[in-house]
TORPA-647489 format. One record per residue (C-alpha): chain; x, z, y. Coordinates in Angstrom, 2 decimals, always signed. Each point is the difference from the previous one (the first is absolute). Layout:
BEGIN
<pt 'A',<X,Z,Y>>,
...
***
This chain:
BEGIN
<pt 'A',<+74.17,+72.90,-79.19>>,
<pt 'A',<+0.83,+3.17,-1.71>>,
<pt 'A',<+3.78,+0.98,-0.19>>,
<pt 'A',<+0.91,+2.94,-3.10>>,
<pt 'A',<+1.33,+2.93,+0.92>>,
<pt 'A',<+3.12,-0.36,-1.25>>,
<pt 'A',<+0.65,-3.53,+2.63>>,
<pt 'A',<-1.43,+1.66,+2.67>>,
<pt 'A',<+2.63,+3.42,-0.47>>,
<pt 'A',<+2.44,-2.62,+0.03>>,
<pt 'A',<-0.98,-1.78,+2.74>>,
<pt 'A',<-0.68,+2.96,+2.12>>,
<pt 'A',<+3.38,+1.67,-0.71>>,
<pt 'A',<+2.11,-3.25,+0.64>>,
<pt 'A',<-2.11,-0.31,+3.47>>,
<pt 'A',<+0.26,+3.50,+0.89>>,
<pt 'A',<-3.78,+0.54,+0.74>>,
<pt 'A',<+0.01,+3.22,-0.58>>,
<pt 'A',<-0.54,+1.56,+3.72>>,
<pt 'A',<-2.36,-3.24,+0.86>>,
<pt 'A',<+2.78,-2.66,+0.59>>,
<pt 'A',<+1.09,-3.29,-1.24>>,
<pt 'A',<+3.58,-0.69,-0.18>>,
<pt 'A',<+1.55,-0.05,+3.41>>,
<pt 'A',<-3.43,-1.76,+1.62>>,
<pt 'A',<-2.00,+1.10,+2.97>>,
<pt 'A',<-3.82,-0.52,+0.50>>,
<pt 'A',<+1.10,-3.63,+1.65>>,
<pt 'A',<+2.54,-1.40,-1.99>>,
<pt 'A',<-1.91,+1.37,-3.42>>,
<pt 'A',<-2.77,-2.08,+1.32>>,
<pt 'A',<+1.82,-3.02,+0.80>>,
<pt 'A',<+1.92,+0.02,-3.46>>,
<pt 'A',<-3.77,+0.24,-1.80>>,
<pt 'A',<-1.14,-2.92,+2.38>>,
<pt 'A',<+3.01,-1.74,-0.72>>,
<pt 'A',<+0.24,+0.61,-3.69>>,
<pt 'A',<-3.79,-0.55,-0.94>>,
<pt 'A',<-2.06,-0.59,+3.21>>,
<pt 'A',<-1.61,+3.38,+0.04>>,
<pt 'A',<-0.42,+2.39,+2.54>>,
<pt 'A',<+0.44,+3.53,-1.48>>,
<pt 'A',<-1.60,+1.55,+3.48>>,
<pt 'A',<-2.77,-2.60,-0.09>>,
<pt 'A',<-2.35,+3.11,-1.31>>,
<pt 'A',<+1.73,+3.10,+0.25>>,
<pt 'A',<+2.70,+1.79,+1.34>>,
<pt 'A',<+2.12,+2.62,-1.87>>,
<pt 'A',<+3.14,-0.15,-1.34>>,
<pt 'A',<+2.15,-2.75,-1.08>>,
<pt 'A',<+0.05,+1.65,-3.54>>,
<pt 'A',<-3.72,+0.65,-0.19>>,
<pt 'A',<-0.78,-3.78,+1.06>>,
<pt 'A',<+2.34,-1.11,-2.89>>,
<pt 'A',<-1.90,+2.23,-2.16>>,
<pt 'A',<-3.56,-1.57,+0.89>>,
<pt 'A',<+1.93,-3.49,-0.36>>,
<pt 'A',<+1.05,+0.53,-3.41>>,
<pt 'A',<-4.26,+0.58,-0.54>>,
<pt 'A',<-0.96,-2.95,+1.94>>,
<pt 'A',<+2.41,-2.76,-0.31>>,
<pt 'A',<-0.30,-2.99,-2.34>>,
<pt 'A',<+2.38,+0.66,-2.40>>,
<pt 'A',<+2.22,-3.09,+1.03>>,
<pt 'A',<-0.29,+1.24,+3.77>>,
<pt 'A',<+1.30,+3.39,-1.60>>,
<pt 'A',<+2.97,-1.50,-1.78>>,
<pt 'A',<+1.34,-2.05,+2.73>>,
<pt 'A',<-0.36,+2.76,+2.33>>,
<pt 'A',<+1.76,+2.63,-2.26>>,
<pt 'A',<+2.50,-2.40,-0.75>>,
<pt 'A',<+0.88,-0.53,+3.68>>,
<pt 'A',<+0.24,+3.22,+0.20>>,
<pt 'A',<+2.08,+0.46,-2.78>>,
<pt 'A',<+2.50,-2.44,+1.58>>,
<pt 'A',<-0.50,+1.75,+3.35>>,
<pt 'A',<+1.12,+3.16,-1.72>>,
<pt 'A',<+3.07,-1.31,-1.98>>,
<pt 'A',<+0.95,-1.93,+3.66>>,
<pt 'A',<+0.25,+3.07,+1.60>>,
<pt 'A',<+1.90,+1.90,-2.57>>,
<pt 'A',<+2.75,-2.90,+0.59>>,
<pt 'A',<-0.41,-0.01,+4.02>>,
<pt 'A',<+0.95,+3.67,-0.07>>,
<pt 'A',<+2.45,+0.12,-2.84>>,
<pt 'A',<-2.07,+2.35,-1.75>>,
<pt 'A',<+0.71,+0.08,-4.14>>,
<pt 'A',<-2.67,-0.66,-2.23>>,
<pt 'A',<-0.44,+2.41,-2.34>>,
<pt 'A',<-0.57,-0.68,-3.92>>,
<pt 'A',<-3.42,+1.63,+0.26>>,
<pt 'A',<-1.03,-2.21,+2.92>>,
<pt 'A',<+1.64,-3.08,-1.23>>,
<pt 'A',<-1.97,+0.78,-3.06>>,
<pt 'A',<-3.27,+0.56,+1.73>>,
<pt 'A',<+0.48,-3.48,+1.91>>,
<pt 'A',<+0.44,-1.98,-2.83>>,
<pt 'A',<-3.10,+1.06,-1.82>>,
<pt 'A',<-2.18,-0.34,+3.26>>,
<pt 'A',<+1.33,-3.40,+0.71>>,
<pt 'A',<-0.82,-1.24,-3.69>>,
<pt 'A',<-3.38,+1.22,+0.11>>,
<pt 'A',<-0.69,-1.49,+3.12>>,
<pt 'A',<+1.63,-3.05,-0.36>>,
<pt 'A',<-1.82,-0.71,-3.17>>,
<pt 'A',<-3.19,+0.67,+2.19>>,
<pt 'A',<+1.41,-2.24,+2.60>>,
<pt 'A',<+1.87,-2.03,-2.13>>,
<pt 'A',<+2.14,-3.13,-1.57>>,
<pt 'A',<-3.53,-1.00,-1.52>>,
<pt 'A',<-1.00,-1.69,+3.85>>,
<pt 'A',<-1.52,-2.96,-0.75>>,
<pt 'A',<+1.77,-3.14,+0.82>>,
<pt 'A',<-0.54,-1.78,+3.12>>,
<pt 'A',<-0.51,-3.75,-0.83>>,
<pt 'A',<+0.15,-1.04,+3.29>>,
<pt 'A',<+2.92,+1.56,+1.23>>,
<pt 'A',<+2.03,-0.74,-2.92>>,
<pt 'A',<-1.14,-3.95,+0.25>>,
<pt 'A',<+0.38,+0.24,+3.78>>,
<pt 'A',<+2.56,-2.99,+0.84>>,
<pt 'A',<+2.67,+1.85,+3.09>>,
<pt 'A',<+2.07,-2.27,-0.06>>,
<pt 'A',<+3.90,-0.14,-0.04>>,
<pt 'A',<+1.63,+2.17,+1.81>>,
<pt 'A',<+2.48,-1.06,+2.88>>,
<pt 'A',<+2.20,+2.70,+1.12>>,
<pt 'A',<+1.04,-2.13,+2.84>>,
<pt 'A',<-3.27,+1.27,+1.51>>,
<pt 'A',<+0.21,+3.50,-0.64>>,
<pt 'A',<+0.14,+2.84,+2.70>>,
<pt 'A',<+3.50,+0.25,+1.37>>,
<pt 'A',<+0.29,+3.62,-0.58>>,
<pt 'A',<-0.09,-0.47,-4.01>>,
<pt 'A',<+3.64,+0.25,-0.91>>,
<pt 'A',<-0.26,-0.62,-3.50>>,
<pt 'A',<-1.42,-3.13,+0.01>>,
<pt 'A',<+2.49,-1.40,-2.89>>,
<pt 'A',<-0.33,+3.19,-2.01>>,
<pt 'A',<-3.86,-0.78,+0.21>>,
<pt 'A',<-0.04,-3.27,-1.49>>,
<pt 'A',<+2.16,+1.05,-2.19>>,
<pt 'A',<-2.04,+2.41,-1.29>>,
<pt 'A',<-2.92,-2.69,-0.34>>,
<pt 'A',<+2.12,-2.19,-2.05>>,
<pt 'A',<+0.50,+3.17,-2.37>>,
<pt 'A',<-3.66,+0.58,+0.12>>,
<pt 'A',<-0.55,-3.55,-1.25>>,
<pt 'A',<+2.71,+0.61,-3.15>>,
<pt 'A',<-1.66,+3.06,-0.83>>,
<pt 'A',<-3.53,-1.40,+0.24>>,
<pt 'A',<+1.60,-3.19,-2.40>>,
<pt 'A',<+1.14,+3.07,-2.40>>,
<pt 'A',<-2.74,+1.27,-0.28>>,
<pt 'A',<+1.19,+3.43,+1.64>>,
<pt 'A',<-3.02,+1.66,+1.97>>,
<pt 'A',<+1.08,+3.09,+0.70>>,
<pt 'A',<+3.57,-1.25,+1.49>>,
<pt 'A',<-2.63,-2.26,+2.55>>,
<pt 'A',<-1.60,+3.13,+0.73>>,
<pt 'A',<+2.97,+1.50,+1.15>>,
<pt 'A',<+2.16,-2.23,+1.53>>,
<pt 'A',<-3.45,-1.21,+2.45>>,
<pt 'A',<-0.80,+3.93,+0.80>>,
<pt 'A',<+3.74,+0.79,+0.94>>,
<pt 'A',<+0.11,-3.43,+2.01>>,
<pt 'A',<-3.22,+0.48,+2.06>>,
<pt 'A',<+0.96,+3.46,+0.92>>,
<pt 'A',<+3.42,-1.24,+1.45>>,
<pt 'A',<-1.98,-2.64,+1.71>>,
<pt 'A',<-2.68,+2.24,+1.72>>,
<pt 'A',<+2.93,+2.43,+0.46>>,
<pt 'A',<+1.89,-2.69,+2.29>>,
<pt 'A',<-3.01,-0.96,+1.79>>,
<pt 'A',<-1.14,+3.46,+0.85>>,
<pt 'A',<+3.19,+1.61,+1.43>>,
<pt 'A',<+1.06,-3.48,+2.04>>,
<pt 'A',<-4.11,-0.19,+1.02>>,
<pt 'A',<-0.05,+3.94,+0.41>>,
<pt 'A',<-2.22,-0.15,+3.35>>,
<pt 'A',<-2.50,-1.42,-1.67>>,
<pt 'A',<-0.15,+1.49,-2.96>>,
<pt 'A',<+0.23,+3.23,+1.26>>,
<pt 'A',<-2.85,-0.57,+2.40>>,
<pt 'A',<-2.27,-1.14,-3.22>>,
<pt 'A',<-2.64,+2.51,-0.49>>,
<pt 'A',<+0.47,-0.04,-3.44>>,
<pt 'A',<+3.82,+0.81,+0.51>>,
<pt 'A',<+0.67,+3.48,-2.05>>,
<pt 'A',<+0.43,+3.39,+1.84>>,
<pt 'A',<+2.14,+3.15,-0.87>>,
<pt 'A',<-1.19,+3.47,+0.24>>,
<pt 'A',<+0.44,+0.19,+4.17>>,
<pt 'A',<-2.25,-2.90,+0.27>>,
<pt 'A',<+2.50,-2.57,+1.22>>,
<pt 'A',<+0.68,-3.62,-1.99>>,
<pt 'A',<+2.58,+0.30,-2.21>>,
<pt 'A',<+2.91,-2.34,+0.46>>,
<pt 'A',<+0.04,-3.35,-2.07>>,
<pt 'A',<+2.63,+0.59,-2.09>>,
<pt 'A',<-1.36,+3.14,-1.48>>,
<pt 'A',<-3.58,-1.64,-0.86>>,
<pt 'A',<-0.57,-0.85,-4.40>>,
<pt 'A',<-1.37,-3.19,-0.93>>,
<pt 'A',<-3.39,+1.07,+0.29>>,
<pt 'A',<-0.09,+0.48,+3.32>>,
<pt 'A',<+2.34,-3.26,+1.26>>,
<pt 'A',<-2.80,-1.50,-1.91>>,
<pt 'A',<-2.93,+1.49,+2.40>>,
<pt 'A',<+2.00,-0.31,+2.59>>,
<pt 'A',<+0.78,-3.70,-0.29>>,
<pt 'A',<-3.59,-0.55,-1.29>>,
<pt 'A',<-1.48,+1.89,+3.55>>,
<pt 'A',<+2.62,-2.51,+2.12>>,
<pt 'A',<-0.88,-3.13,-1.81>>,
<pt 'A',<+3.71,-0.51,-1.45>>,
<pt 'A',<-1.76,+0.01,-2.90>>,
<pt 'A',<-3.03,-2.22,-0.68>>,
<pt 'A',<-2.86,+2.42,-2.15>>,
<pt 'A',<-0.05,-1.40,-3.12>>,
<pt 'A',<+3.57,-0.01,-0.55>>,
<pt 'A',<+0.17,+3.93,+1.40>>,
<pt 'A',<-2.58,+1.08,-2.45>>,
<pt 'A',<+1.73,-1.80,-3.16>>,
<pt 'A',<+3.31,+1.42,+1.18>>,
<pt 'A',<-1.02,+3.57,-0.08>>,
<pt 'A',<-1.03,-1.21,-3.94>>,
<pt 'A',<+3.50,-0.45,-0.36>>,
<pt 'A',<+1.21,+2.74,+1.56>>,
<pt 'A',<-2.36,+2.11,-2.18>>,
<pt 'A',<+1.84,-1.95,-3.31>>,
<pt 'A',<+3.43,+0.68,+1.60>>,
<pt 'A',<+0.17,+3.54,-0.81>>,
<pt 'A',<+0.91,-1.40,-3.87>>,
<pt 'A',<+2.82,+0.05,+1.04>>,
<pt 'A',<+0.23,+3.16,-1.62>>,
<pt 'A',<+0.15,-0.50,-4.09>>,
<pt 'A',<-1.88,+3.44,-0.44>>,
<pt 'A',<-2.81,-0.83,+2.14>>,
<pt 'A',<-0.38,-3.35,-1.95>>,
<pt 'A',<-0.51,+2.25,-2.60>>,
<pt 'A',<-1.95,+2.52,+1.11>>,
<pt 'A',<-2.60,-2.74,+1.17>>,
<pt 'A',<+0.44,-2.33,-3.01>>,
<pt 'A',<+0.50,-2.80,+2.65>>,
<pt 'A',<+0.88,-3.33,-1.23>>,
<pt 'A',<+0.30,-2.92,+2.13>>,
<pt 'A',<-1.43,-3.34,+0.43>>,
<pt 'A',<+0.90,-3.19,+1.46>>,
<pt 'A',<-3.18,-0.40,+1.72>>,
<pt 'A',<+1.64,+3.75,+1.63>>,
<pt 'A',<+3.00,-1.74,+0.65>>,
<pt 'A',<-1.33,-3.24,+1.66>>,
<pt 'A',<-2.06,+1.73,+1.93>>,
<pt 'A',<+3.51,+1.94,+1.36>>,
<pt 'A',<+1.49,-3.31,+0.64>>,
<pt 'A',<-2.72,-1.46,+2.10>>,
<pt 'A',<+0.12,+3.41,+1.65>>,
<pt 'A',<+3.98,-0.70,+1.24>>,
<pt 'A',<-1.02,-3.55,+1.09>>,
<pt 'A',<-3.13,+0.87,+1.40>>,
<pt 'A',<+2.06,+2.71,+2.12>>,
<pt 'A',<+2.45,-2.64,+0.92>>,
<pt 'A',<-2.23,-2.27,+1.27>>,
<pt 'A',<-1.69,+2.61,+1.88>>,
<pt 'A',<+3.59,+0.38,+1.97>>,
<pt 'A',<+0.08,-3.96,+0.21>>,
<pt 'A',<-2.72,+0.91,+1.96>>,
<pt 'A',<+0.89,+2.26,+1.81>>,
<pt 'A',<+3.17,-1.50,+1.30>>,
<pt 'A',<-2.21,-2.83,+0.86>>,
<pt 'A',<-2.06,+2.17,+2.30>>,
<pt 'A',<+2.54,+1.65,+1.40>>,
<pt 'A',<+1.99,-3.44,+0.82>>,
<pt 'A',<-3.24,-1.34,+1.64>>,
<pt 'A',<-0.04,+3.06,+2.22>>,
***
């Protein structure tokens, strides 16, 4: 695809690739966040400079393999802003928003709907089968009732939030009291000296890969939660705007089989584990 001028200054001064970089990457962990992201090699052809291979990307790419990878980056950027205590700047914060509604609205809400996975029958959920290490367990179902009110009210956008903030806490639990093994995932992020980052520091995003690459999560409920992590960032009434985004139920069922499909998934689990 072809990116204007003006979104690719933006782009290039929020990633700093003005002496050939990317952010905080090296050669492997740029690499590994492109695989990861998109399932492209950026060295498969060439290689130069993280900031030149983004360059031929933007020619190349599919325009939805563009957006998603610009808006992982985008996330990867605003991440690391927060990791370091860093203040965002208006200018930057302005830049963001407009790069992440154009490329969400390449990306975007307008996915199709999944008929299968929204009529796929889980089941109930029995949190007397869950992994031991999920503290929370009451708070969960908890939160499923209020998904259930919300979805009876009509109320998409509250679904889409309350299932995004849920599943993160989840995968959150899972990865720091499983942190061997999600650390040893190749998928598991990297910081700029190569090494995994811990757990606790990793966004949604990545728990997602992560518990995607060690089967915590089954695939078709991974994918369809990264959907929802995509709608989460609503949250924010001026992006809403910005991207003239208004839900749908079919969105918001789709988020609720997301949070039972995940929960199931850690029925599994647990059910592994125990046979172990």
């Amino acid at each position: 695809m072809t990116l204007s001028n003006g979104t690719k200054r933006k782009l290039e001064a929020l990633l700093g690739m003005g002496g050939g970089y990317v952010l905080d990457f090296t050669n492997a962990t740029f690499k590994h966040f492109v695989v990861t992201a998109i399932g492209v090699d950026p060295y498969a052809r060439d290689y130069e400079s993280k900031a030149n291979l983004l360059r031929r990307m933007w020619q190349e790419l599919s325009a939805s393999s563009m957006a998603k990878l610009s808006l992982e980056l985008l996330d990867y950027w605003k991440t690391g802003k927060s990791i370091s205590g860093e203040p965002i700047t208006d200018a930057e914060q302005g830049f963001y928003d407009d790069l992440h509604a154009e490329f969400s609205a390449m990306h975007g809400p307008d996915t199709p709907v999944d008929t299968a996975f929204l009529n796929k029958d889980f089941g109930s959920v029995d949190p007397t089968a869950l992994p031991s290490e999920l503290t929370a367990t009451e708070v969960v179902l908890a939160r499923l009732a209020e998904v259930d009110k919300a979805m009876n009210a009509d109320a998409p956008l509250a679904v889409i939030f309350l299932v995004g903030s849920t599943l993160e806490g989840l995968l959150a639990e899972i990865a720091t009291a499983q942190a061997a093994t999600f650390v040893a995932s190749g998928a598991a992020p990297k910081g700029r000296d190569g090494k995994v980052r811990p757990p606790q520091d990793w966004t949604l995003s990545e728990l997602i890969t992560v518990a995607k690459d060690t089967g915590v999560l089954s695939t078709d409920v991974a994918e369809h939660a990264d959907q929802v992590r995509n709608f989460r960032n609503y949250i924010h009434p001026r992006q809403q705007l910005k991207e003239n985004f208004a839900p749908r139920m079919e969105t918001a069922r789709i988020a609720q089989q997301v949070l039972v499909g995940a929960l199931k998934d850690l029925e599994s689990l647990h059910s592994r584990e125990v046979a172990v």
